[in-house]
C-alpha positions as CSV (number, residue, x, y, z in Angstrom):
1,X,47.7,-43.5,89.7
2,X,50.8,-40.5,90.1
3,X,53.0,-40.4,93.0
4,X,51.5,-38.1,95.9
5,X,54.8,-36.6,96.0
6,X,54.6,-32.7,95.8
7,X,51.2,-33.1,94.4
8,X,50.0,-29.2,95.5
9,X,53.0,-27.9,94.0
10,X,52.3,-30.0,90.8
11,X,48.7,-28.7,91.0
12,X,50.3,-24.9,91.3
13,X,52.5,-25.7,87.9
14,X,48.5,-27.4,86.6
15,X,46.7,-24.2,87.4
16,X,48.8,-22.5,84.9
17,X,46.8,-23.4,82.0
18,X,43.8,-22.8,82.6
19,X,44.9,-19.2,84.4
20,X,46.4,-17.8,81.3
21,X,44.1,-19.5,79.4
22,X,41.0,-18.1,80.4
23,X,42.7,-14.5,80.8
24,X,43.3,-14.7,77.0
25,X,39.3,-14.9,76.5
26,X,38.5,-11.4,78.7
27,X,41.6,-9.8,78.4
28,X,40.9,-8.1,75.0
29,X,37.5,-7.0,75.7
30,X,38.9,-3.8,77.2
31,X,41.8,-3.3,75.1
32,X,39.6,-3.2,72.2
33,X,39.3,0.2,71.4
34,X,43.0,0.2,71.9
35,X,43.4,-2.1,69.2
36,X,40.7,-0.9,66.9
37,X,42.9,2.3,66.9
38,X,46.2,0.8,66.0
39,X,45.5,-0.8,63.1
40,X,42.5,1.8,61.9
41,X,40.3,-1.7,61.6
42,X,36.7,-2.3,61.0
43,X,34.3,-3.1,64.0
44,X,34.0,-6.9,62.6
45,X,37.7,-7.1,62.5
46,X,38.2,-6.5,66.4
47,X,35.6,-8.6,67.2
48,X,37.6,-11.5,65.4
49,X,40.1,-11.1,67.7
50,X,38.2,-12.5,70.4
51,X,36.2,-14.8,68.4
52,X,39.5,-16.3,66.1
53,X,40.8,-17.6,69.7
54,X,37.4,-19.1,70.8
55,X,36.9,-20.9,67.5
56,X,40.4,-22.5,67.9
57,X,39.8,-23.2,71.3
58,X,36.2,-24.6,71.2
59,X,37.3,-26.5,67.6
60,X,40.2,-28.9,68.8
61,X,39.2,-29.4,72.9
62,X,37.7,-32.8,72.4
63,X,41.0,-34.0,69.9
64,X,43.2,-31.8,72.6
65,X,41.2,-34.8,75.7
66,X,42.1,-37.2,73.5
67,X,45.5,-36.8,72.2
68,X,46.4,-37.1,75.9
69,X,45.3,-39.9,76.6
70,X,46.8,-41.8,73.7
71,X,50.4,-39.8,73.6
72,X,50.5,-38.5,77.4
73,X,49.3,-36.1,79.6
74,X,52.5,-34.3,80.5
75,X,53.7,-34.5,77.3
76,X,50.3,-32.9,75.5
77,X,50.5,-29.9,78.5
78,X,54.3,-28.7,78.1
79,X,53.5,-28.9,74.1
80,X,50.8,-26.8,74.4
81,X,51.9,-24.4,77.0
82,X,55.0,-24.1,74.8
83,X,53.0,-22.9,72.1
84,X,50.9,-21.2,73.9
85,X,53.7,-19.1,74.8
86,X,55.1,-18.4,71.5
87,X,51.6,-17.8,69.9
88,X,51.3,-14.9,72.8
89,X,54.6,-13.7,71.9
90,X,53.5,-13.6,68.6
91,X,50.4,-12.1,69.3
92,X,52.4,-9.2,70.4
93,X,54.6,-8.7,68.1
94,X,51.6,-8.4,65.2
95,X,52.0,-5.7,62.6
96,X,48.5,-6.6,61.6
97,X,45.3,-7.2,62.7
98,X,44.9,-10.0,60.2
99,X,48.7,-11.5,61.5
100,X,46.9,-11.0,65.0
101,X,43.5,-12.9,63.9
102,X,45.4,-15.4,62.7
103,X,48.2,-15.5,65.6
104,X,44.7,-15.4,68.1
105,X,43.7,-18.9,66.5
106,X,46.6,-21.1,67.0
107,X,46.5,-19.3,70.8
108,X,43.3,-20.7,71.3
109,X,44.5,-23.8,69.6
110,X,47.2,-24.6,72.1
111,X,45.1,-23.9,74.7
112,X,43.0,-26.5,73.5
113,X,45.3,-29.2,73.3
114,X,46.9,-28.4,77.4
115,X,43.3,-27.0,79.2
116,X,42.1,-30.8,79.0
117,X,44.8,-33.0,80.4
118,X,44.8,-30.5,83.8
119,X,41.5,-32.0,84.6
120,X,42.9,-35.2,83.6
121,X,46.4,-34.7,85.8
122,X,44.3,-33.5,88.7
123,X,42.0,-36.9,88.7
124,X,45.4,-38.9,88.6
125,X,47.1,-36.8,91.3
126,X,44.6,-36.7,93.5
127,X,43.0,-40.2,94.3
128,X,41.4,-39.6,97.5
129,X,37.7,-37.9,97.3
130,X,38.3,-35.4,99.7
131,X,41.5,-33.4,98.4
132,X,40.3,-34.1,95.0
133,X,37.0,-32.0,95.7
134,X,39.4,-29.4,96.7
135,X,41.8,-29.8,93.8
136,X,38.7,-29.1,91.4
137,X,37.4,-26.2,93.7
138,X,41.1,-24.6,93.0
139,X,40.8,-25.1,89.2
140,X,37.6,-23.6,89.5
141,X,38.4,-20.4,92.0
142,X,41.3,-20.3,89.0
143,X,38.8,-19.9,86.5
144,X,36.8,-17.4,88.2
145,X,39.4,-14.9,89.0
146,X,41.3,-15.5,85.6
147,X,37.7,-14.1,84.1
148,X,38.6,-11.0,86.2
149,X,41.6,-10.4,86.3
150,X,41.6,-10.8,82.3
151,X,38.7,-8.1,82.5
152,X,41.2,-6.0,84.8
153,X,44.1,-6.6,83.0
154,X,43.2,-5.7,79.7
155,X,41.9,-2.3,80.7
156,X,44.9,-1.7,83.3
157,X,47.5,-2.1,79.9
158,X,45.5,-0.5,77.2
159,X,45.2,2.9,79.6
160,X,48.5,3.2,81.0
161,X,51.6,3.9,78.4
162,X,54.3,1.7,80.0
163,X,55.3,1.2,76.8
164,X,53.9,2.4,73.1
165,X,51.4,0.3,71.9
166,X,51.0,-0.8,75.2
167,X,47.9,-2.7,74.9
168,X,50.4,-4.9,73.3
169,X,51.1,-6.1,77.0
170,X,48.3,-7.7,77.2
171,X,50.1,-10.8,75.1
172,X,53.9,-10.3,76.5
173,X,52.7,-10.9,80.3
174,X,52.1,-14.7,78.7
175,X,55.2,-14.9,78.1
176,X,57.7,-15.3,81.1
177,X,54.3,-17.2,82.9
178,X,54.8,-19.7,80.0
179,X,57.8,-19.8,80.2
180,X,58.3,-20.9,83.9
181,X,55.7,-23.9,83.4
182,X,56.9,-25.4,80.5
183,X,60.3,-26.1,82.9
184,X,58.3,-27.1,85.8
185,X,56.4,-29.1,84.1
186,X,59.2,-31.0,82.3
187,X,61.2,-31.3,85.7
188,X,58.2,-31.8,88.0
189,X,55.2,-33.5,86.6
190,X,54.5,-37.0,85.7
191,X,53.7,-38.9,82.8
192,X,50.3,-40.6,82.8
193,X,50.0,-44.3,81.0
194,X,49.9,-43.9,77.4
195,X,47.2,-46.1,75.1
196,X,49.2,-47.6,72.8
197,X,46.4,-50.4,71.7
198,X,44.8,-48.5,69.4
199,X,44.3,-45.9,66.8
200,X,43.8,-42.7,66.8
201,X,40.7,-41.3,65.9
202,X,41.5,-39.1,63.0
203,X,38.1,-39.5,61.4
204,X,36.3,-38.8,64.5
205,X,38.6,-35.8,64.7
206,X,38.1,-34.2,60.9
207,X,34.4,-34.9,61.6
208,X,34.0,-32.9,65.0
209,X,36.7,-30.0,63.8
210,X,34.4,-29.3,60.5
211,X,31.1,-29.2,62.8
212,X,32.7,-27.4,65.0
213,X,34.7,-25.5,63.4
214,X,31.5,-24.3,61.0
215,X,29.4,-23.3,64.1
216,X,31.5,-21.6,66.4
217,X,32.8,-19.7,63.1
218,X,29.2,-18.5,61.8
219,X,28.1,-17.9,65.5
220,X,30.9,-15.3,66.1
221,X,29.9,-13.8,62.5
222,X,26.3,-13.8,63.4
223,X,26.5,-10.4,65.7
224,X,28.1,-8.6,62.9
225,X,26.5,-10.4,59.6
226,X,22.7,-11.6,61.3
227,X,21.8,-14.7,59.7
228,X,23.3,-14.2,55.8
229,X,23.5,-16.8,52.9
230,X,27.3,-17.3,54.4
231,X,26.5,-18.1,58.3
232,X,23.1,-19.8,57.1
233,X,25.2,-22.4,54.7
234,X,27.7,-22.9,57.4
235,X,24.9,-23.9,60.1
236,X,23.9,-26.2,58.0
237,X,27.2,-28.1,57.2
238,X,28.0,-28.2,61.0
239,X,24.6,-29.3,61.6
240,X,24.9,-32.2,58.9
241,X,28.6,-32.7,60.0
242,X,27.3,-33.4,63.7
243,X,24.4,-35.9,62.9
244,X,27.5,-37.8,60.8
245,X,30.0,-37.5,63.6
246,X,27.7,-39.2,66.4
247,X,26.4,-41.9,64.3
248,X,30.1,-42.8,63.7
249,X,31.6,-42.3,67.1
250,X,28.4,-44.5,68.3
251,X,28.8,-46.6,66.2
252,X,32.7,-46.9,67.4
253,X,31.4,-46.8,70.9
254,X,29.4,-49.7,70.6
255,X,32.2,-52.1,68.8
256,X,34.7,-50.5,71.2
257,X,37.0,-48.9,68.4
258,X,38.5,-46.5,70.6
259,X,36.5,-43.6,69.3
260,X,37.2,-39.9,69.9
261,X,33.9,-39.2,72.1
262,X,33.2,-42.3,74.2
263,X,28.9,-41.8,73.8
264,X,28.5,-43.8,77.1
265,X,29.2,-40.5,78.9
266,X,26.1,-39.2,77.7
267,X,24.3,-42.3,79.7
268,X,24.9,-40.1,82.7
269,X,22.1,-37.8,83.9
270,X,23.8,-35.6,86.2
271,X,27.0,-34.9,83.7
272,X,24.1,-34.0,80.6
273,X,22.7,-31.9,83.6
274,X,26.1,-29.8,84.4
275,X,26.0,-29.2,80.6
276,X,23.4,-27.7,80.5
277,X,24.0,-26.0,83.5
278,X,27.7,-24.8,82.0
279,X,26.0,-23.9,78.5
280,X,23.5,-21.1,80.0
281,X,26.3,-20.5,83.0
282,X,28.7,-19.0,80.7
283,X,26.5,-18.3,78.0
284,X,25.2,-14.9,80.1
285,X,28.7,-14.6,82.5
286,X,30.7,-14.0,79.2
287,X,27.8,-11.8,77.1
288,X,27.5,-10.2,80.7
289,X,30.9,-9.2,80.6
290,X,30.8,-7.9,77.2
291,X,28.1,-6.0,77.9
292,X,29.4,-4.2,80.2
293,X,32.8,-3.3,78.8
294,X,30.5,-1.4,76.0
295,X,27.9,-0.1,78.7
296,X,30.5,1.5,81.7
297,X,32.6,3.2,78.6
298,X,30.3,4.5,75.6
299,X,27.3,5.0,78.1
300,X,28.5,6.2,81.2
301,X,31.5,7.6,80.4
302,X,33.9,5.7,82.3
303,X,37.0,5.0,80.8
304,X,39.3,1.6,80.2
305,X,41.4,1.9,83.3
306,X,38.6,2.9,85.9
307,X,36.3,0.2,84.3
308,X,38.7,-2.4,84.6
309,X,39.0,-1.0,88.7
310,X,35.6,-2.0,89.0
311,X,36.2,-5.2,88.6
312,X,38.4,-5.7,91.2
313,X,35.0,-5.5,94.1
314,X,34.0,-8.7,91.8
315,X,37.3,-10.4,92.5
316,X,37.0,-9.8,96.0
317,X,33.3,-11.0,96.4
318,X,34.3,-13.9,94.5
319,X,37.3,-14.9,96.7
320,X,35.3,-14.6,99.7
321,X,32.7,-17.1,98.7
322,X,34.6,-19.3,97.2
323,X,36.6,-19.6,100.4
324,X,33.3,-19.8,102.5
325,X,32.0,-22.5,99.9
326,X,34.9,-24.8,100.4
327,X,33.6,-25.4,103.9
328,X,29.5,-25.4,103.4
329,X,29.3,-27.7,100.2
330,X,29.9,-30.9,101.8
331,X,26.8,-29.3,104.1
332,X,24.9,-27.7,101.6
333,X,25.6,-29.4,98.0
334,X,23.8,-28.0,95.4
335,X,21.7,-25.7,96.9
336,X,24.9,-23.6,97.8
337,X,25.0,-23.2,94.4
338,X,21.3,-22.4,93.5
339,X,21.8,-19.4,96.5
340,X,25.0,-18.5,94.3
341,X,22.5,-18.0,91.5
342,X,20.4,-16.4,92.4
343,X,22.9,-13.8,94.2
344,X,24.1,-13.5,90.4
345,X,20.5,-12.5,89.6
346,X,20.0,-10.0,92.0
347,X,22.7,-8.1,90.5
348,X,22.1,-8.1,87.3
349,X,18.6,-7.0,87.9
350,X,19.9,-4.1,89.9
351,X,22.5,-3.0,87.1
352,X,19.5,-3.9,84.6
353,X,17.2,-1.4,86.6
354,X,19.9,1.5,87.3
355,X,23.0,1.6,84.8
356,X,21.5,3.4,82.0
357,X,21.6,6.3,84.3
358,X,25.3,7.9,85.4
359,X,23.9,9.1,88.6
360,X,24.3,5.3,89.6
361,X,27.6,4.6,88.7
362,X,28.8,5.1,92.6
363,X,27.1,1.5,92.9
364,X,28.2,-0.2,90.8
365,X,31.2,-1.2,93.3
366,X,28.1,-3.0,95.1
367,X,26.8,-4.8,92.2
368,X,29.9,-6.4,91.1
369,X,30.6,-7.2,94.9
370,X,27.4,-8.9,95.0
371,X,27.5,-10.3,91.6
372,X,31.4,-11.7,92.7
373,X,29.8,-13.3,96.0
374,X,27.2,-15.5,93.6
375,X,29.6,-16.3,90.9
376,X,32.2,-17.7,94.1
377,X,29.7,-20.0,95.4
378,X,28.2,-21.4,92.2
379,X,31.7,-21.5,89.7
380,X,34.0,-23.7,91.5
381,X,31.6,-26.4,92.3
382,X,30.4,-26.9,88.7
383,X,33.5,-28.9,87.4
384,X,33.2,-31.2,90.5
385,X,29.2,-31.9,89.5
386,X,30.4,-32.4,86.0
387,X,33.1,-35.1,86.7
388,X,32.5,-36.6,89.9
389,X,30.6,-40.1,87.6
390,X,33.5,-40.3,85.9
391,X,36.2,-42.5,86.3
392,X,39.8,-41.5,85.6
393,X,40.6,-43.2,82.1
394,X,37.7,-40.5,80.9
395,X,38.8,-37.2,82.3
396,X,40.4,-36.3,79.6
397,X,37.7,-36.6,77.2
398,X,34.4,-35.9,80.0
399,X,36.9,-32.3,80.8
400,X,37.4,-31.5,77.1
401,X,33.6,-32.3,76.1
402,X,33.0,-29.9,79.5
403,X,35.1,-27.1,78.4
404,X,33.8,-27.3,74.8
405,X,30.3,-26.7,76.2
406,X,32.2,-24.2,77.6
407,X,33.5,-22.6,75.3
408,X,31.0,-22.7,73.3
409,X,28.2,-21.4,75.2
410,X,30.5,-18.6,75.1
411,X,30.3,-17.9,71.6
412,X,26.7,-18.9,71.5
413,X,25.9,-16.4,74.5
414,X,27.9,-13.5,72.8
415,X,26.3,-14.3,69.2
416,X,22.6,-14.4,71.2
417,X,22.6,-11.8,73.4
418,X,26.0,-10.0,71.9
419,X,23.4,-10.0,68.7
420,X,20.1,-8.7,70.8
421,X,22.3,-5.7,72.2
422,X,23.8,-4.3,69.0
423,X,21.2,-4.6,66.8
424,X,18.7,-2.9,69.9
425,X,21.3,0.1,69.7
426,X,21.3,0.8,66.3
427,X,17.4,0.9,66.5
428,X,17.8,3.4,69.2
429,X,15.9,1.2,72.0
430,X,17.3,0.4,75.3
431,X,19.4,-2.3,74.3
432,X,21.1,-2.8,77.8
433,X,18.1,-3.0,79.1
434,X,17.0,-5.7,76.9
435,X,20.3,-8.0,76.6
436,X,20.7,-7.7,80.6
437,X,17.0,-9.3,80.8
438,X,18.2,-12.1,78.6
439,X,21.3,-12.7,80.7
440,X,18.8,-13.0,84.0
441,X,16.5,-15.3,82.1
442,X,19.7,-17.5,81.4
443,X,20.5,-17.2,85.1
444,X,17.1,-18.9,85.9
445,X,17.6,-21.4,83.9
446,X,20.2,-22.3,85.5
447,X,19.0,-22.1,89.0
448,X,15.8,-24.8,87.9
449,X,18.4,-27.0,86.3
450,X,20.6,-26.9,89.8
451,X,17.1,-27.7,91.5
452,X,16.4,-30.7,89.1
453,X,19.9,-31.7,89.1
454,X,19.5,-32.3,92.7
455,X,16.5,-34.0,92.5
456,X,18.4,-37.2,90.4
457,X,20.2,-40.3,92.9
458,X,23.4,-39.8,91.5
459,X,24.6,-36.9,92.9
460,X,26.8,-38.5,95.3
461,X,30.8,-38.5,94.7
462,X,30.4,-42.4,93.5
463,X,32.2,-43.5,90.3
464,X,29.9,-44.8,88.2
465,X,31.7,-47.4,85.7
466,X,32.1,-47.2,81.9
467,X,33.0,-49.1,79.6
468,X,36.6,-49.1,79.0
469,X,38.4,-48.1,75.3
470,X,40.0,-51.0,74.0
């Protein structure tokens, strides 16, 4: 267990992470065009830009758990903030778009390896149930208005000329963040026990970075390339590559070899659950987002700066829920969060119905208020679902299998219904239309599994014991 001391202000230097983090994955949607235009790139080429920084993210989350829990927590977070830092800087300072795609990787690569021990620090620092529920409801009110304010930010740099090139900002503003916590972190946070009795798991780790590292590749190729010979042979070595990397970490598991996924944490219903829940979650939030980046500019008309305005009636929505949630979901549980979903639908059905027609665009202030008001009720609370059976020594690893799912089911979302809505254009059918009806179907989805979830016994804040690494 850490000292108490100064454990909010230790929680303000935690929140960093995933802040900048999780601005990185939306801040470039706007700025695309931006970008596209500097370097006289191909479509394909832009999109790696997002995609390079989700497939290092996704990749090394899992090793990123780990690593902290053998050499540190504190340690693991000021590296990767550090290099998170520098990789922005970087990122900035690109004089190609194949220096950026490359730069973009090892971003989401550090993110990886410091995302995972906040959820671990914030478990240690916060013992008692109650403030702990809170702690996780900031981390998750963090992620929420990162996702917007990278959606504002992005469009707010690439339309005003501060400087030239100044979508280039959009990296830079990383930098004296960065900065700041890697200091408070060394001066202010506290190391977490170390295991030093065993090995670490670097077969478990080449195993899982090849799987994953073959799927989330060929899924962000997929929009672009459909299913060719390439994506095809990479399915099929990730697929391969997974069925070998749980026999052997199960294996591990069972002789207690200090493997690097503990399977026992699939033994718990509710945490498979909030999986699912996350995969389908984010899955339509992020291809939602996309969506709408293409939709407000080459449909209606609206240009980078305005669009990114927009945005800021879903930040407010969401900050007023997720204030008003913080005191209703001791009362309410889960089914705040199923009335947050289904918020989130009505929205999307309303844009679905009316945004292919510019004589709505004066509501769409209201949609994304509305939208903002679901997303604040059901966002924050997920985490806490997702980790509240597991006991300390696994929140490292139970928050970086979480935000791989999350992660993930970004990629998988945007290659799904990122796929649906391009390839609908070309044709010349409504592919808005279309792709927006997917994103609603996910959103049910994830409403029944809220119902079933709390349907099961252990949904109560209980620890529920595990077998310890030796």
């Amino acid at each position: 267990m850490m000292k108490n001391t100064n454990k909010w202000f230790a929680l303000a230097i935690i929140l960093v992470a995933p802040l900048l983090s999780v601005i990185d994955v939306y801040i470039v949607n706007m700025a695309l065009p931006a970008i596209k235009e500097q370097y006289l790139t191909s479509n394909s080429n832009t999109e790696l830009v997002i995609s390079s920084y989700l497939v290092g993210y996704c990749v090394f989350l899992v090793t990123g758990g780990r690593a902290g829990d053998f050499f540190g927590r504190k340690k693991m977070y000021t590296w990767g903030m550090f290099f998170f830092t520098l990789t922005s800087a970087l990122c900035g300072w690109s004089l190609t778009i194949y220096a950026l795609i490359a730069f973009r990787f090892f971003q989401g690569v550090s993110a990886a390896i410091m995302i995972p021990q906040t959820l671990t620090m914030i478990q240690l620092y916060f013992s008692e149930a109650k403030e702990r529920n809170m702690a996780f409801g900031f981390f998750g009110i963090t992620l929420g208005i990162a996702s917007i304010m990278g959606q504002y930010l992005g469009g707010f740099f690439a339309g005003n000329a501060f400087i030239e090139e100044s979508w280039r900002l959009i990296f830079f503003i990383n930098v004296p963040l960065g900065i700041i916590a890697v200091i408070f972190s060394i001066i202010f946070l506290q190391e977490s026990k170390q295991n030093n009795e065993s090995k670490f798991d670097l077969t478990g780790v080449w195993l899982l970075v090849t799987a994953l590292g073959s799927l989330i590749y060929s899924l962000t190729k997929i929009p672009e390339d459909g299913l060719s010979t390439e994506n095809t042979i990479l399915l099929a070595i990730a697929g391969v590559f997974f069925f070998i990397f749980w026999k052997n970490q199960h294996a591990k598991t069972k002789k207690e070899k200090a493997p690097l996924l503990n399977t026992t944490l699939f033994d718990i219903k509710s945490f498979n659950f909030v999986l699912l829940v996350v995969l389908f979650f984010f899955g339509a939030h992020n291809s939602y987002l996309l969506i709408c980046a293409v939709q407000f500019q080459h449909k209606l008309g609206i240009n980078a700066l305005v669009s990114s305005e927009y945005f800021t009636f879903n930040g407010i929505g969401f900050l007023i829920s997720s204030m008003i949630a913080f005191k209703l979901l001791n009362k309410m549980g889960i089914k705040l969060l199923i009335a947050g979903c289904i918020l989130m639908i009505i929205s999307l059905v309303m844009q679905t119905l009316t945004l292919h027609d510019k004589a709505f665009i004066s509501y769409i202030p209201v949609y994304l208020l509305i939208y903002g008001l679901g997303q604040g009720a059901l966002l924050p609370s997920i985490l806490n679902y997702a980790l509240k059976k597991i006991p300390s020594q696994h929140a490292g690893l139970a928050g970086g299998v979480y935000s791989t799912v999350q992660q993930f089911s970004s990629a998988l979302g945007i290659s799904v219904i990122g796929s649906v809505f391009f390839y609908t254009l070309k044709q010349g059918m409504d592919g808005y239309f279309i792709a927006m009806s997917m994103a609603v179907v996910y959103l049910v989805l994830v409403a029944l599994l809220l119902y079933r979830l709390s349907l099961f016994s252990d949904t109560s804040l209980s620890v529920e014991t595990i077998k310890n690494d030796k």
